[in-house]
C-alpha atoms as an extended CHARMM CRD file, in Angstrom:
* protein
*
       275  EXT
         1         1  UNK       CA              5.1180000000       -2.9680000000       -3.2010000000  PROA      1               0.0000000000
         2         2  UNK       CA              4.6080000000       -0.7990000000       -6.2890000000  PROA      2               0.0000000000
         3         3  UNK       CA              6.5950000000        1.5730000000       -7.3060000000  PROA      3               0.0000000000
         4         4  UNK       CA              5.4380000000        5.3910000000       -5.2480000000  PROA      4               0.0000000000
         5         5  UNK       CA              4.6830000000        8.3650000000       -7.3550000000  PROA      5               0.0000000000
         6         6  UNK       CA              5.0470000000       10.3530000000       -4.2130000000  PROA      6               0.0000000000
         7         7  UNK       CA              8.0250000000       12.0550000000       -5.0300000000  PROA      7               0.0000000000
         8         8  UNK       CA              6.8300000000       13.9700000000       -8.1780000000  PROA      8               0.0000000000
         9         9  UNK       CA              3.8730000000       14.8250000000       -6.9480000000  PROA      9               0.0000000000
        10        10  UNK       CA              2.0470000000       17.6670000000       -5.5810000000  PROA      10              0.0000000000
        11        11  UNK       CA             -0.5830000000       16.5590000000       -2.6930000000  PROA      11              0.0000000000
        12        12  UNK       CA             -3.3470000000       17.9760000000       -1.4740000000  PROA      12              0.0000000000
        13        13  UNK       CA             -2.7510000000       18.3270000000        1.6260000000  PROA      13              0.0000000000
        14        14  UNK       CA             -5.8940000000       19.4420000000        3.3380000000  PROA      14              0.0000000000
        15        15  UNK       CA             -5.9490000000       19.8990000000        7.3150000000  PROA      15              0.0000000000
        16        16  UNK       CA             -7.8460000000       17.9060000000        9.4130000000  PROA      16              0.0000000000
        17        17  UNK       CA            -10.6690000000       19.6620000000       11.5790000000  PROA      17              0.0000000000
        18        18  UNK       CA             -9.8060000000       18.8050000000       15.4740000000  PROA      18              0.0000000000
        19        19  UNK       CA            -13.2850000000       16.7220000000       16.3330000000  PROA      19              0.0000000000
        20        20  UNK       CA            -13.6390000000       13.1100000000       17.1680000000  PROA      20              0.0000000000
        21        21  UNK       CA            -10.7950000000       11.2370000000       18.6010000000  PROA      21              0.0000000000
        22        22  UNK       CA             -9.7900000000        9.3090000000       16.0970000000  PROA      22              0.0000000000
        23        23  UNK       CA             -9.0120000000       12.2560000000       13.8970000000  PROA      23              0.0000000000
        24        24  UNK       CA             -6.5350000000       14.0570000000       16.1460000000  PROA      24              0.0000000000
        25        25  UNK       CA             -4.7590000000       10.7350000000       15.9030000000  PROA      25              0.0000000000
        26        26  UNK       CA             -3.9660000000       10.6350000000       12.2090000000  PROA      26              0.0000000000
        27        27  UNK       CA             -1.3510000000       12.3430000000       10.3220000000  PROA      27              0.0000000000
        28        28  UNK       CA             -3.3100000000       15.3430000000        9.3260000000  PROA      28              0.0000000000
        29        29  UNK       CA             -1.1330000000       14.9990000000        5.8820000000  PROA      29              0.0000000000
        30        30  UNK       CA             -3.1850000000       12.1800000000        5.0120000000  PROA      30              0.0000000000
        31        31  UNK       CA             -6.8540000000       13.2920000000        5.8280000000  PROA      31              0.0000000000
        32        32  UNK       CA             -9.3100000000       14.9090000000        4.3750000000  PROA      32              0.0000000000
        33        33  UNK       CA            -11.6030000000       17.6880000000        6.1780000000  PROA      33              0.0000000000
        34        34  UNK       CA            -15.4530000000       17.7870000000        5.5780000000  PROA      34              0.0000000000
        35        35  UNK       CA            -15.2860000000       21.0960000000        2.3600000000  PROA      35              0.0000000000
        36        36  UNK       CA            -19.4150000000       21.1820000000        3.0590000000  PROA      36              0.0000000000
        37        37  UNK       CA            -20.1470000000       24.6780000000        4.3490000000  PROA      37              0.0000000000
        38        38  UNK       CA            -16.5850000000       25.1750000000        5.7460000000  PROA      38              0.0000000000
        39        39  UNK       CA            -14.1420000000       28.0050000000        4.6580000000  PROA      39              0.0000000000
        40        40  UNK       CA            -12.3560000000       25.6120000000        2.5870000000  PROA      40              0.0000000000
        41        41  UNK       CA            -14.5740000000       25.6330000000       -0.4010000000  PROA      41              0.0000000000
        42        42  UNK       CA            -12.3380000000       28.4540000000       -1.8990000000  PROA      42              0.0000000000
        43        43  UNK       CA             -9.4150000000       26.3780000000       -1.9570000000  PROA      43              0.0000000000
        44        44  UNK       CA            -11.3430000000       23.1080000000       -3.1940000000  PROA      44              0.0000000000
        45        45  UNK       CA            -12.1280000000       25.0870000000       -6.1760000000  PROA      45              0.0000000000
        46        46  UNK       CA             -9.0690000000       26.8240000000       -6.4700000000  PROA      46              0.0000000000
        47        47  UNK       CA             -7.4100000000       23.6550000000       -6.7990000000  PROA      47              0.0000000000
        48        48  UNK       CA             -9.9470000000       22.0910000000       -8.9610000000  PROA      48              0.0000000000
        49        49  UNK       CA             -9.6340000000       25.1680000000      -11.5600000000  PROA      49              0.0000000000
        50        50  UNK       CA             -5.4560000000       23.9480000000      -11.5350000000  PROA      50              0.0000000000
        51        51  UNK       CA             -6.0690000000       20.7970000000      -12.7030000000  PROA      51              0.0000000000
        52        52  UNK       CA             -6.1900000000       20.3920000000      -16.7490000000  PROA      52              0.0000000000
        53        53  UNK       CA             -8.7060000000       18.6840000000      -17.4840000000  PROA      53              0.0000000000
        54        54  UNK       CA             -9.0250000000       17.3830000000      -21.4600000000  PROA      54              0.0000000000
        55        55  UNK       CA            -11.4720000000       18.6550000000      -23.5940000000  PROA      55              0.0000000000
        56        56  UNK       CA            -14.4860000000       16.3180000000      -21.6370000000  PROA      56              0.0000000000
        57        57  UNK       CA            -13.7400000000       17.7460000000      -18.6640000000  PROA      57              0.0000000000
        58        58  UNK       CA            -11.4820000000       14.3670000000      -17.4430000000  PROA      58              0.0000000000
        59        59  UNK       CA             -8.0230000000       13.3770000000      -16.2190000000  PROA      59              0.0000000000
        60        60  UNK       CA             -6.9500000000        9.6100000000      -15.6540000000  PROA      60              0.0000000000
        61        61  UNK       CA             -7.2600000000        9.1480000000      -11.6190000000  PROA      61              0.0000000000
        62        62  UNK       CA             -5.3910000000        5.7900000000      -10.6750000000  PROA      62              0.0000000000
        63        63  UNK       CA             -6.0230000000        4.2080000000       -6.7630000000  PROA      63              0.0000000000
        64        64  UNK       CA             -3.2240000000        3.4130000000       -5.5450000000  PROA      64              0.0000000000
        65        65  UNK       CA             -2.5890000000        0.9730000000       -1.8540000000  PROA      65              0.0000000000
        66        66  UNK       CA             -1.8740000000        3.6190000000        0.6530000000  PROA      66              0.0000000000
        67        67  UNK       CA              0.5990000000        0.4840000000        2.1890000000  PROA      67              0.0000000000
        68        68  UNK       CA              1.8360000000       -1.5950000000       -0.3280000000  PROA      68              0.0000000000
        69        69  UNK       CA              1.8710000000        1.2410000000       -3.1090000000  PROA      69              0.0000000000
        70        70  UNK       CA              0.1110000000       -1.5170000000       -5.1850000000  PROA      70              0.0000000000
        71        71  UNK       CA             -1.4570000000        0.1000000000       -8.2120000000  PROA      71              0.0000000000
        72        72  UNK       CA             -5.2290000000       -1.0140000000       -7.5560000000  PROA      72              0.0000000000
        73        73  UNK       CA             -6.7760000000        0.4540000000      -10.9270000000  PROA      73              0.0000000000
        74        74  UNK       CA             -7.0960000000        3.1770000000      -13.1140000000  PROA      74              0.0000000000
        75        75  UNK       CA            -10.2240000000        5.0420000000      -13.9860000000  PROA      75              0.0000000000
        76        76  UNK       CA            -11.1780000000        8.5960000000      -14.8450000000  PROA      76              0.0000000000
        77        77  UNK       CA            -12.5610000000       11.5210000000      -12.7470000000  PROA      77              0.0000000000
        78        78  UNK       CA            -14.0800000000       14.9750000000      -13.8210000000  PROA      78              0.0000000000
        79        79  UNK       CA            -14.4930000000       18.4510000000      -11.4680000000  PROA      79              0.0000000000
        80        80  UNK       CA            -17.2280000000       16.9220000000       -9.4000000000  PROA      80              0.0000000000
        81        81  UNK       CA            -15.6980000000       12.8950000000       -9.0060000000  PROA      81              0.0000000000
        82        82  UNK       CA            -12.5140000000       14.5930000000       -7.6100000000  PROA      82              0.0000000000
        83        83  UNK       CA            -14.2400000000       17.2750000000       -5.0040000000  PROA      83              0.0000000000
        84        84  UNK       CA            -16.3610000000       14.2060000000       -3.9330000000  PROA      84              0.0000000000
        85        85  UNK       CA            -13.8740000000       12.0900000000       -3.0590000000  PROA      85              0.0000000000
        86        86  UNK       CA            -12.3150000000       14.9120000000       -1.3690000000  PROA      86              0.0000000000
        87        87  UNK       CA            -15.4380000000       15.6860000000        0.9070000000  PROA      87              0.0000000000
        88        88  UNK       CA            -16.1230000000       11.4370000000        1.0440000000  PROA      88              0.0000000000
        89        89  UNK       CA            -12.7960000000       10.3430000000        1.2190000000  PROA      89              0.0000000000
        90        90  UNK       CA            -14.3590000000        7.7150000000       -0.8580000000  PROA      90              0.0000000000
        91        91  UNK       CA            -11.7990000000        6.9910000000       -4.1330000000  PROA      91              0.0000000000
        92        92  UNK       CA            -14.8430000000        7.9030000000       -6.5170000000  PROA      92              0.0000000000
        93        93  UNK       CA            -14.3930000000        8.4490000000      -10.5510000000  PROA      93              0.0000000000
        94        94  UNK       CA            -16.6210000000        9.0760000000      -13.6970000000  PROA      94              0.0000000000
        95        95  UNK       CA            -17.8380000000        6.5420000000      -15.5770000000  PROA      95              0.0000000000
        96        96  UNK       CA            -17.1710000000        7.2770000000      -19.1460000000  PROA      96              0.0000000000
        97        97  UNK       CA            -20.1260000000        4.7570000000      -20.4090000000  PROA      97              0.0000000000
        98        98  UNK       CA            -22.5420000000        5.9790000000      -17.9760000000  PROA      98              0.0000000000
        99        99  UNK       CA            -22.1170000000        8.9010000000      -17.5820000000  PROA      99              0.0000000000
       100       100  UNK       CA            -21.9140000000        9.5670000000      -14.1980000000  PROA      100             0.0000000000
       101       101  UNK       CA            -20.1580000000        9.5770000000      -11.0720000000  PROA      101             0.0000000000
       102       102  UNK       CA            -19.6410000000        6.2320000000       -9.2860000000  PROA      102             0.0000000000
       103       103  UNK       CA            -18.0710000000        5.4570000000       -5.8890000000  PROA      103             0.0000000000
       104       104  UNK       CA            -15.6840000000        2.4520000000       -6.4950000000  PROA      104             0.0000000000
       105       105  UNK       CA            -17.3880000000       -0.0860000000       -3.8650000000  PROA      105             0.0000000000
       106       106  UNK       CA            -21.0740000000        1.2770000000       -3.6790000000  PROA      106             0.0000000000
       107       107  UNK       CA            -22.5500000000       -2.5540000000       -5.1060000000  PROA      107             0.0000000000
       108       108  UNK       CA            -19.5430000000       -4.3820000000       -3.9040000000  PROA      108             0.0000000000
       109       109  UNK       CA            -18.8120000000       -3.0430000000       -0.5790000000  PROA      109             0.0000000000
       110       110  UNK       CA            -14.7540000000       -2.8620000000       -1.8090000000  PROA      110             0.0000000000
       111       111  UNK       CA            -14.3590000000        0.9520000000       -1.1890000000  PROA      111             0.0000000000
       112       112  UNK       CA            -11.4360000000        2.3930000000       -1.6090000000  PROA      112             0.0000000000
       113       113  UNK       CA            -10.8180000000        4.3600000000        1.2920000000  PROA      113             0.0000000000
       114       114  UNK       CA             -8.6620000000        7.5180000000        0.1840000000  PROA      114             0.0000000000
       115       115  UNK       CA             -5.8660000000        9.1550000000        2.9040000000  PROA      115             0.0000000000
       116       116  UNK       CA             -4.1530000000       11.1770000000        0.3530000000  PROA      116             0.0000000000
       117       117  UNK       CA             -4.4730000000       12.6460000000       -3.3170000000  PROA      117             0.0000000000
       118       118  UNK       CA             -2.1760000000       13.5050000000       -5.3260000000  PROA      118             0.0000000000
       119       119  UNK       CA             -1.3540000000       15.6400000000       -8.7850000000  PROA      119             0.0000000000
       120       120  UNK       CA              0.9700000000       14.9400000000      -11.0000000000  PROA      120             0.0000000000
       121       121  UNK       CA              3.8050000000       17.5810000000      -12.5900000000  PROA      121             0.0000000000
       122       122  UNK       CA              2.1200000000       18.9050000000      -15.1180000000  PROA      122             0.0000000000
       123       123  UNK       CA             -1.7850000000       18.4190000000      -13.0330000000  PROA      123             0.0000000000
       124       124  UNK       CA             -2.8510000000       15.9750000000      -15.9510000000  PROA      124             0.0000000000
       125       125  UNK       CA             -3.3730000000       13.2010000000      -13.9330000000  PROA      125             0.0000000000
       126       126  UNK       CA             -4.8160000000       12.0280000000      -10.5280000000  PROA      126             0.0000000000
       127       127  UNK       CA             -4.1520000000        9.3200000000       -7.5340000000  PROA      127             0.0000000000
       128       128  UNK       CA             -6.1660000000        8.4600000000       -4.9510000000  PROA      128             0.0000000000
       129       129  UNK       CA             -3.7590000000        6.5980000000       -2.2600000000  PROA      129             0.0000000000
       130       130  UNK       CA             -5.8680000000        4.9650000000       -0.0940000000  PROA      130             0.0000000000
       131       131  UNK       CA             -6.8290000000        1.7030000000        1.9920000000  PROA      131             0.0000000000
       132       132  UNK       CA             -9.0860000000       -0.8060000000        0.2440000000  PROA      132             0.0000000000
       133       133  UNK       CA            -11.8100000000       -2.5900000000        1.8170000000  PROA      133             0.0000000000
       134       134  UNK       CA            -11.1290000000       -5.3840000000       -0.2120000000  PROA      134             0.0000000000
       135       135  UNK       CA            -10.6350000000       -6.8870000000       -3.7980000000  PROA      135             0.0000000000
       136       136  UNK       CA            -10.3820000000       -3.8740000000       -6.3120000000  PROA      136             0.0000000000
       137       137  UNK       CA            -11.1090000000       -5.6670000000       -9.9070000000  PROA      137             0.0000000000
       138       138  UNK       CA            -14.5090000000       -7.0210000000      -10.4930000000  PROA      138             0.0000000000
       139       139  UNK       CA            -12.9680000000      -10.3780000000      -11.2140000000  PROA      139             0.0000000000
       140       140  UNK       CA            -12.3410000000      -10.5250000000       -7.4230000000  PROA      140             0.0000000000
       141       141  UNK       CA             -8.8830000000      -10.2090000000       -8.2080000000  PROA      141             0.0000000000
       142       142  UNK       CA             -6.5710000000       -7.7020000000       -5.4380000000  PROA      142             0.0000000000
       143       143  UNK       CA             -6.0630000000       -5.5160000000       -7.9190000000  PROA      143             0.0000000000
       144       144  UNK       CA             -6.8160000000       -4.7900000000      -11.8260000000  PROA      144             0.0000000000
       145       145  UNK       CA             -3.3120000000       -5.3910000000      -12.7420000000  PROA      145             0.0000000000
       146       146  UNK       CA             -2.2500000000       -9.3410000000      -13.0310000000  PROA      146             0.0000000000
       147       147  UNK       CA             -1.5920000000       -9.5480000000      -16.7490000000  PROA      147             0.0000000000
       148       148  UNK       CA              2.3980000000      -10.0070000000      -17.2000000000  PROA      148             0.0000000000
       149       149  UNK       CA              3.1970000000       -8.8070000000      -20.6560000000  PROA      149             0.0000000000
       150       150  UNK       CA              6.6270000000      -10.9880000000      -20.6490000000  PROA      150             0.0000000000
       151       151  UNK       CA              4.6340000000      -13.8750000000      -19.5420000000  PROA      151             0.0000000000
       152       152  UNK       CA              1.9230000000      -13.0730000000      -22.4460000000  PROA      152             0.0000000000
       153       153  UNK       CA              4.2370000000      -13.2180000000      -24.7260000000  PROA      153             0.0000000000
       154       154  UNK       CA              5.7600000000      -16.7720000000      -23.6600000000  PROA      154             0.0000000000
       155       155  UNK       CA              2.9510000000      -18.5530000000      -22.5410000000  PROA      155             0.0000000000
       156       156  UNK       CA              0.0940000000      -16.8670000000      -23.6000000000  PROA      156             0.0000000000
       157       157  UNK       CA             -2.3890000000      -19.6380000000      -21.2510000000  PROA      157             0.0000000000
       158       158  UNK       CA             -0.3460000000      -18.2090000000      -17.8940000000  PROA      158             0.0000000000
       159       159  UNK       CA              0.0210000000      -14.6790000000      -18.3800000000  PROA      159             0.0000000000
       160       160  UNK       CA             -3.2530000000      -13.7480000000      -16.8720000000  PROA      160             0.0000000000
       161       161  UNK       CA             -3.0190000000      -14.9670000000      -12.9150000000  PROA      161             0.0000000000
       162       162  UNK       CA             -0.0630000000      -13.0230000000      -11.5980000000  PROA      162             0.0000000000
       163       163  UNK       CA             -0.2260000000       -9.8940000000       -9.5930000000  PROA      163             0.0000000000
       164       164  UNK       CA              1.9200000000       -6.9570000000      -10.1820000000  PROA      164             0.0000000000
       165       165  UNK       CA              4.4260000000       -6.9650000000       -7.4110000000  PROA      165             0.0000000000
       166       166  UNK       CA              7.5170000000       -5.4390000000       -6.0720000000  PROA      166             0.0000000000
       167       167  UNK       CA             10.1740000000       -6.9880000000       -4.7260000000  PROA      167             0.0000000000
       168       168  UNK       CA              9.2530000000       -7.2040000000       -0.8700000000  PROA      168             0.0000000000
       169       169  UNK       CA              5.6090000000       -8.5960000000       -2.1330000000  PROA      169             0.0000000000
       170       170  UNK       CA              7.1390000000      -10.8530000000       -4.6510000000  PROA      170             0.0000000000
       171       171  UNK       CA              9.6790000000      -12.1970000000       -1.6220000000  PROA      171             0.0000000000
       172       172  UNK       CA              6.7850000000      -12.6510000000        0.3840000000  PROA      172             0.0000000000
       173       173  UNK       CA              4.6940000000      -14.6470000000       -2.2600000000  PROA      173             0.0000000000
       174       174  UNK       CA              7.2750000000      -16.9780000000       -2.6650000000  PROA      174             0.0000000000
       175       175  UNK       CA              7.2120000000      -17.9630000000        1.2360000000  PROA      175             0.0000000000
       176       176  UNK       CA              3.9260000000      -18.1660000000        0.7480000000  PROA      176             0.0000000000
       177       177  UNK       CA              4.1100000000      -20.6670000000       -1.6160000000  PROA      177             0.0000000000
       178       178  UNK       CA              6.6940000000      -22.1430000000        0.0540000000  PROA      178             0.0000000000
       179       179  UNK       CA              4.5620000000      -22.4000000000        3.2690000000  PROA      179             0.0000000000
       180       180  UNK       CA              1.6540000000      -24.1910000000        1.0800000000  PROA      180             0.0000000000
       181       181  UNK       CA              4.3310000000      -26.4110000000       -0.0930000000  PROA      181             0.0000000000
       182       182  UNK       CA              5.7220000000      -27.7660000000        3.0100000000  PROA      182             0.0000000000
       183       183  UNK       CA              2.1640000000      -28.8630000000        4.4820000000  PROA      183             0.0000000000
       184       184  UNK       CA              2.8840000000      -31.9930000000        2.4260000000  PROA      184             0.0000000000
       185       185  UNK       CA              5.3490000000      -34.7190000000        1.9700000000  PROA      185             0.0000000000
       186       186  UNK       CA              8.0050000000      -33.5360000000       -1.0150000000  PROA      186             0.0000000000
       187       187  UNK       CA             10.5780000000      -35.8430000000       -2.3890000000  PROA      187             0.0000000000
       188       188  UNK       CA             14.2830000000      -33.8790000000       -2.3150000000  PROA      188             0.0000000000
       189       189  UNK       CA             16.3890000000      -32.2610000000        0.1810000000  PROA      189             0.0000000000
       190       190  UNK       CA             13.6790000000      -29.1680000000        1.0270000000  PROA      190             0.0000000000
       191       191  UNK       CA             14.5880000000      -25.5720000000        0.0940000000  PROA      191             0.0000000000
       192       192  UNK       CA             15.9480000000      -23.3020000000        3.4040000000  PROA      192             0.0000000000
       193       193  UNK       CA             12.6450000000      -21.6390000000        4.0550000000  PROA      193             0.0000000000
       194       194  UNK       CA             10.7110000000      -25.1170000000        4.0040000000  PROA      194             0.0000000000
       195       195  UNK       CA             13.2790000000      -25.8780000000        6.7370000000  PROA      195             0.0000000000
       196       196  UNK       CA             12.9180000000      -22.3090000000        8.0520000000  PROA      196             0.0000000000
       197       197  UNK       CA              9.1780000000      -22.6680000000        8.2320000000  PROA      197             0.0000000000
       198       198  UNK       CA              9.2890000000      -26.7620000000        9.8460000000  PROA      198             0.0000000000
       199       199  UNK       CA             12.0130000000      -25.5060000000       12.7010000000  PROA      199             0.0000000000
       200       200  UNK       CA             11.3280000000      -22.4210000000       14.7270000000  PROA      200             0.0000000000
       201       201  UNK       CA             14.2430000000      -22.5940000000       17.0750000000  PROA      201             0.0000000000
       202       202  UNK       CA             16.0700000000      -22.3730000000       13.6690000000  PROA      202             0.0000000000
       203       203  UNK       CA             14.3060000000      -19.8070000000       12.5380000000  PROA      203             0.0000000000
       204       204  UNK       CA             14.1570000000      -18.0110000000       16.2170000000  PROA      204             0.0000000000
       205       205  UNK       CA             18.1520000000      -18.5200000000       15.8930000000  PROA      205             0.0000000000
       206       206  UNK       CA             18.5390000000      -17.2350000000       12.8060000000  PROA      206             0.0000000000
       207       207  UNK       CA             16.9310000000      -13.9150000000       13.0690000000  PROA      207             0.0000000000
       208       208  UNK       CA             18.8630000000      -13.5200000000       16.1380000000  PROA      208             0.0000000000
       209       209  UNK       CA             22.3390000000      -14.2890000000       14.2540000000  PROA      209             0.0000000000
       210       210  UNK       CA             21.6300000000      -11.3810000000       11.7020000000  PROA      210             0.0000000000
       211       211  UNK       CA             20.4300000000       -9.2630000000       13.4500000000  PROA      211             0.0000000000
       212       212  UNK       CA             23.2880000000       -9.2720000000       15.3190000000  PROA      212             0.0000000000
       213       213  UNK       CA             25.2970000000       -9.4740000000       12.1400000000  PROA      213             0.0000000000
       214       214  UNK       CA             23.6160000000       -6.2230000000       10.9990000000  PROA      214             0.0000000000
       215       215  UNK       CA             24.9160000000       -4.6930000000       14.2840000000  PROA      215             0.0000000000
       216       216  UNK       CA             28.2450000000       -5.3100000000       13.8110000000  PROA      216             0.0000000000
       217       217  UNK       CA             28.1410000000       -3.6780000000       10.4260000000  PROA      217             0.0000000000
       218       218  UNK       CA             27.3600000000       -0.3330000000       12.1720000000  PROA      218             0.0000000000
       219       219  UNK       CA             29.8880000000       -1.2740000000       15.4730000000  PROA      219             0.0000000000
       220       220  UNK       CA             32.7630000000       -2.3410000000       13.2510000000  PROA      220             0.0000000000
       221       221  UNK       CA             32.0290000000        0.6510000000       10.2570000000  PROA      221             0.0000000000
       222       222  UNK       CA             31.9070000000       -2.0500000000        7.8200000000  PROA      222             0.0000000000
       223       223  UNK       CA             31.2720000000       -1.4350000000        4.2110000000  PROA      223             0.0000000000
       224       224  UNK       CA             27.3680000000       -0.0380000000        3.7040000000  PROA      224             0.0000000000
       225       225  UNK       CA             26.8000000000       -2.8650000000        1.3410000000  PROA      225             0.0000000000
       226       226  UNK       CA             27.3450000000       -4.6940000000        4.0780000000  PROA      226             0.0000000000
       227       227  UNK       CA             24.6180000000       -3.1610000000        5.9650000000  PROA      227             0.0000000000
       228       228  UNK       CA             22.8400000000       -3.5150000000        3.0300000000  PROA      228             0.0000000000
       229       229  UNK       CA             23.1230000000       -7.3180000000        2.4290000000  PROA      229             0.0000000000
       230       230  UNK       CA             23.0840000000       -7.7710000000        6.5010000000  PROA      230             0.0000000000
       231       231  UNK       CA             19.3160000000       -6.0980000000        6.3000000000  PROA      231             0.0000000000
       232       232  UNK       CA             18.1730000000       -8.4200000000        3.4270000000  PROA      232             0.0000000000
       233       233  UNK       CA             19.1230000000      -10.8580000000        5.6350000000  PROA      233             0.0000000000
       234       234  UNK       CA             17.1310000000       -9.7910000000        8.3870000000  PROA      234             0.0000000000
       235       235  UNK       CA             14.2380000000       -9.1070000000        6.2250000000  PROA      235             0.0000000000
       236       236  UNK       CA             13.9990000000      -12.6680000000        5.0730000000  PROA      236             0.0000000000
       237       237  UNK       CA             13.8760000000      -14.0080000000        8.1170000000  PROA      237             0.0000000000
       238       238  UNK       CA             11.8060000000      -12.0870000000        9.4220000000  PROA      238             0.0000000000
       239       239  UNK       CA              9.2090000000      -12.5110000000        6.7720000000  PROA      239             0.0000000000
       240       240  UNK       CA              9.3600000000      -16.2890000000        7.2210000000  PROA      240             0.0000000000
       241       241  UNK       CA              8.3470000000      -15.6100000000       10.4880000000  PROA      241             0.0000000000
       242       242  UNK       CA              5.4370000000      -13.4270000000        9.4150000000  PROA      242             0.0000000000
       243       243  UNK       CA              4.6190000000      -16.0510000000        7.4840000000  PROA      243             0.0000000000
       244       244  UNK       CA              4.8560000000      -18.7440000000       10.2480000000  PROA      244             0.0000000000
       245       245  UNK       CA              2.7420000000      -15.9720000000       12.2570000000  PROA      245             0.0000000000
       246       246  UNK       CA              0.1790000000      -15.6710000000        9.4110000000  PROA      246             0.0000000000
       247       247  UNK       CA              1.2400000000      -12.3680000000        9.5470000000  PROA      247             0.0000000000
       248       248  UNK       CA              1.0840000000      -10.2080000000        6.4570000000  PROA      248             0.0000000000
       249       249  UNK       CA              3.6510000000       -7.2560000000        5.3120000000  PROA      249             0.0000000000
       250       250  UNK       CA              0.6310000000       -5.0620000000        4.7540000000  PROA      250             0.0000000000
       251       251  UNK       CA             -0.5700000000       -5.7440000000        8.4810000000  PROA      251             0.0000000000
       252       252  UNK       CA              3.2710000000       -4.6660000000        9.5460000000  PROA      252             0.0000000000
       253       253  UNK       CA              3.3630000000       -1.5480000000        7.1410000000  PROA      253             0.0000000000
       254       254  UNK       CA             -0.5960000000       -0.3230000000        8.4310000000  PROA      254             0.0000000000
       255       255  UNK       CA              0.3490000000       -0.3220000000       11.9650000000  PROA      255             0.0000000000
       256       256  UNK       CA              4.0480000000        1.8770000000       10.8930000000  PROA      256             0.0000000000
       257       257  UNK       CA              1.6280000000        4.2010000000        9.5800000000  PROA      257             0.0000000000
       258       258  UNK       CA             -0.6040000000        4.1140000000       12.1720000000  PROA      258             0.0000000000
       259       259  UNK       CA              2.3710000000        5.9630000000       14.3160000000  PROA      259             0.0000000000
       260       260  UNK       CA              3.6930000000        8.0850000000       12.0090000000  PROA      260             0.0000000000
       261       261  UNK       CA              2.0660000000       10.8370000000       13.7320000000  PROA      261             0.0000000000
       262       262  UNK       CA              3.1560000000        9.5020000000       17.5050000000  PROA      262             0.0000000000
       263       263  UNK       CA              6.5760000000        9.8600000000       19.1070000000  PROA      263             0.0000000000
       264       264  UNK       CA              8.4380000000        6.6880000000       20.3590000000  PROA      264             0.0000000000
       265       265  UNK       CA              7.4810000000        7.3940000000       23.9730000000  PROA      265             0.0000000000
       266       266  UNK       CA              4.0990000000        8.1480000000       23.6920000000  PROA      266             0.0000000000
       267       267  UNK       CA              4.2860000000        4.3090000000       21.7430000000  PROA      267             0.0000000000
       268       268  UNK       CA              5.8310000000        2.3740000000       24.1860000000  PROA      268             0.0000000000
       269       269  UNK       CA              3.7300000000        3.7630000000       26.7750000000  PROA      269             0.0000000000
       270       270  UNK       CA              0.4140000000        2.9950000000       25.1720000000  PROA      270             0.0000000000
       271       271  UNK       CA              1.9190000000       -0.6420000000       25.0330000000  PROA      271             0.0000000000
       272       272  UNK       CA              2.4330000000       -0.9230000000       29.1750000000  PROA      272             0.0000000000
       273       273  UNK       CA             -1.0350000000        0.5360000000       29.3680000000  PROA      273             0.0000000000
       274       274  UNK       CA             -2.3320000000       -2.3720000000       27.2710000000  PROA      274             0.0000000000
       275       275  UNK       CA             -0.6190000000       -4.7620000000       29.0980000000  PROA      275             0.0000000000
């Protein structure tokens, strides 16, 4: 989970146009309305006049994972890249060796598919926070970003195969790995999520015990680094169960979004209807 820009930026928050059903269920924050023809043309250029562009007309526009906050890549986009991905919601950029526009995705398929955009302080720069369709680098890697300078400089033959992650991503790599690890015979007392991952009443009972833990901190007005450490625990176990699932954190974090816009009731009751 990379770290969010969100807080010193300045979105662009366009409203969402009430047609199709699926619109009028997303957080009209996030969305982008059609600018073709419509009275919002004034404002797209409005805002495009803000930005400051450099003396060719560009500004660095970086894509970043609308639900990890992984930073995907970094490109560059002019006046015209920027109002199309506005109208396309389509992360799309200028290609400084072409030049040209280009839609990330239009030969690969991988779009980028932007919710939000946002300006920096001083309007120099550009993201695009969006959902990708799929690997972002061309070397099929997640993301452009897997080069570890610290590891560069001690190993320079491993620096080049590790993503850029965050500390919930980086916990749940390592279960990952631990996962792949305990599908064969090891020699050595196994590590507590190998035995985590082998034992699901453990794990079951576990979850259960800190969870109630957490409780307590709030019940007994413990210390909040209590709370604190009591919801790492929680966490942790209940990514090893993800993991058990084959459940991923970005599956858990899409479908948070997903009801940002819905109140608790109307949640629960889409839930009996399912059932």
């Amino acid at each position: 989970m990379a770290a969010l820009y969100s807080y010193s930026l300045k979105s662009l928050k366009l409203p969402l146009p009430t047609a199709g059903r699926n619109q009028t269920k997303t957080n009209s924050r996030i969305v982008f309305a059609n600018t073709s023809g419509s009275h919002l043309e004034p404002k797209v250029a409005t805002l495009l006049d803000s930005v400051k562009w450099d003396d060719k007309g560009l500004a660095v526009a970086i894509a970043q994972n609308v639900n990890t906050g992984a930073i995907l890549m970094q490109g560059f986009a002019n006046r015209e890249a920027l109002s199309t991905t506005i109208s396309s919601r389509k992360a799309t950029f200028y290609s400084r060796s072409r030049s040209s526009l280009w839609t990330k995705g239009e030969t690969s398929n991988n779009f980028i598919n932007v919710h939000d955009i946002f300006l920096d302080c001083d309007r120099d720069s550009i993201i695009y926070l969006g959902k990708p369709d799929g690997p972002t680098c061309h070397t099929g890697a997640e993301t452009c970003y897997y080069s570890s300078v610290s590891d560069l400089l001690q190993d320079s033959k491993n620096g080049g195969d590790k993503l850029a992650l965050t500390t919930l991503y980086s916990l749940e790599s390592t279960i990952s790995q631990r996962k792949a690890e305990s599908a064969t015979p090891q020699n050595g007392k196994p590590s507590w999520t190998k035995r985590l991952l082998l034992d699901d009443n453990l794990l079951c009972s576990k979850i259960r015990e800190e969870a109630d833990e957490l409780c307590r901190s709030l019940e007994e007005n413990e210390e909040k680094s209590r709370t604190a450490s009591e919801m790492a625990d929680v966490l942790y176990h209940a990514m090893v169960l993800l993991a058990r699932r084959d459940v991923m954190t970005e599956e858990v974090l899409e479908i948070l979004r997903q009801r940002f816009s819905q109140s608790g009731v109307e949640e629960k009751q889409s839930r009996n209807r399912k059932s």
